[in-house]
C-alpha positions in Angstrom: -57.6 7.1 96.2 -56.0 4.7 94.2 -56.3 4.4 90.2 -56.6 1.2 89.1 -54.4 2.1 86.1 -52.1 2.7 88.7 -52.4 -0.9 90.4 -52.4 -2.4 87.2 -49.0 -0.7 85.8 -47.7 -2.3 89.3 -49.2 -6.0 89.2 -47.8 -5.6 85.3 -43.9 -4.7 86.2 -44.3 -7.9 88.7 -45.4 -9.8 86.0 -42.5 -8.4 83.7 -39.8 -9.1 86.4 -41.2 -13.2 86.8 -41.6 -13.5 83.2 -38.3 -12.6 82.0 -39.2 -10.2 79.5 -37.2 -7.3 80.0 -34.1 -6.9 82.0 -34.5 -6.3 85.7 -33.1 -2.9 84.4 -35.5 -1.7 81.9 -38.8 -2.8 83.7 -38.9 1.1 85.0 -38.8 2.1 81.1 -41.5 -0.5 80.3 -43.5 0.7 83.3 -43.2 4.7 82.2 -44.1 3.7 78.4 -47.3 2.2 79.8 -48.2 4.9 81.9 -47.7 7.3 79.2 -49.4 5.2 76.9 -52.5 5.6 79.1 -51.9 9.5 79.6 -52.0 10.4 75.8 -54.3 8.2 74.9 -57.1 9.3 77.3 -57.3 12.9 75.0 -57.9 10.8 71.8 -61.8 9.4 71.0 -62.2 6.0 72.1 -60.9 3.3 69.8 -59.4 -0.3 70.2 -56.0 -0.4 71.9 -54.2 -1.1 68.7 -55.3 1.8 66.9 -54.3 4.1 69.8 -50.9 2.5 70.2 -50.6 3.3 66.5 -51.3 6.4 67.2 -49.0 6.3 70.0 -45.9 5.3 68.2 -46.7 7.9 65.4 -46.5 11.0 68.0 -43.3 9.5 69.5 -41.9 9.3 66.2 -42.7 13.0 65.3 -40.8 13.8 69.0 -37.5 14.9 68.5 -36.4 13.9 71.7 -37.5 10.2 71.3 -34.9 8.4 69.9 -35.8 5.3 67.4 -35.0 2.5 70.1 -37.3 4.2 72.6 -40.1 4.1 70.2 -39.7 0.7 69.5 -39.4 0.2 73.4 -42.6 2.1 73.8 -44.3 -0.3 71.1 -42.9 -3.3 72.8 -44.0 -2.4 76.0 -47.5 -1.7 75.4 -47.9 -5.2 73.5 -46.5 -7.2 76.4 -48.9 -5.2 78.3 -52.2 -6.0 76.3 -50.9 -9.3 74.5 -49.8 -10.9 77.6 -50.2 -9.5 80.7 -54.0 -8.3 79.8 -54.3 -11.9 78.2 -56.1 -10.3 75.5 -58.6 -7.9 76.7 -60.0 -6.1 74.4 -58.3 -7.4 71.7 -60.9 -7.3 68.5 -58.9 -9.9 67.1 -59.1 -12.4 69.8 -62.7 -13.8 69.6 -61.6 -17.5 69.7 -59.8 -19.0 72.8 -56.4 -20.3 71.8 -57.3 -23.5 73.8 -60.7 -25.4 74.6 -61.8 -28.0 76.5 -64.4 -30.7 74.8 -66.5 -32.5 76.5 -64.9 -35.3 77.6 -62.1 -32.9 79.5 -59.5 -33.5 77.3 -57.5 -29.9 76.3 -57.1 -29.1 72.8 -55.2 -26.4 71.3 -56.3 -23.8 68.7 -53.1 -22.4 67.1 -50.3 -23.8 70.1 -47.5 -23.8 67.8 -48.0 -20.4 66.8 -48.9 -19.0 70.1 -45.8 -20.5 71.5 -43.4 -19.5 68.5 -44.9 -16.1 69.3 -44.3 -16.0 72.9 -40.5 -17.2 72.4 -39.8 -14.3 69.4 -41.6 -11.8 71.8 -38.7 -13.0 73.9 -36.0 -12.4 71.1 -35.5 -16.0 70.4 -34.4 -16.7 67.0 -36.2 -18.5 64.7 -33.2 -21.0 64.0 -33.5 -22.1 67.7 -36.7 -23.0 67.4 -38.1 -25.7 64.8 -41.9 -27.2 65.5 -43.1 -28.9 62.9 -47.0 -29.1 62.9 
């Protein structure tokens, strides 16, 4: 049988690899902070994803054979995981729809500016590359 965890994690490293957001390299990394994310977090009482992947970083901190870098890997993973690939689920933060459609079919945006100066720092961009101007 097949965990849907499991299928997930896979669909998510695709996703990783067309996106751009790791190195075709360190998509196995990303992949095993995920799944170890999942793993620990299944022995703590049910909470939103945030909280547990504060919890998360905390134990990997206090692990002395996680180095700094990996925590911060382990951190960055999980949010591409949720923030992105998940588009949200879950999120208690994310009650409104970045974009919406009014009636008349034309597409209006929430916050665009900041979900796309968000999506290009996620990518390591920085910010003197970038100048919107609302």
């Amino acid at each position: 049988m097949v965990d849907m965890n499991e299928l997930q994690i896979d669909e998510f490293g695709e996703y990783l690899l067309r996106q751009s957001f790791c190195k075709e390299g360190n998509i196995k990394f990303y992949l095993f902070w995920v799944k170890r994310f999942f793993r620990d977090s299944r022995e703590w009482p049910p909470d939103s994803w945030d909280v547990l992947l504060q919890q998360f970083v905390n134990e990997l901190h206090d692990d002395p054979h996680v180095e700094v870098w990996q925590v911060e890997q382990a951190d960055r993973a999980v949010r591409l995981y949720f923030h992105n690939f998940r588009s949200g689920d879950g999120l208690e933060d994310a009650k409104e729809s970045r974009v919406t459609i009014e009636p008349g079919g034309q597409v209006v945006s929430v916050d665009l500016i900041s979900a796309v100066r968000q999506s290009l720092r996620i990518q390591h961009y920085s910010y003197r590359n970038f100048s919107i101007s609302p």
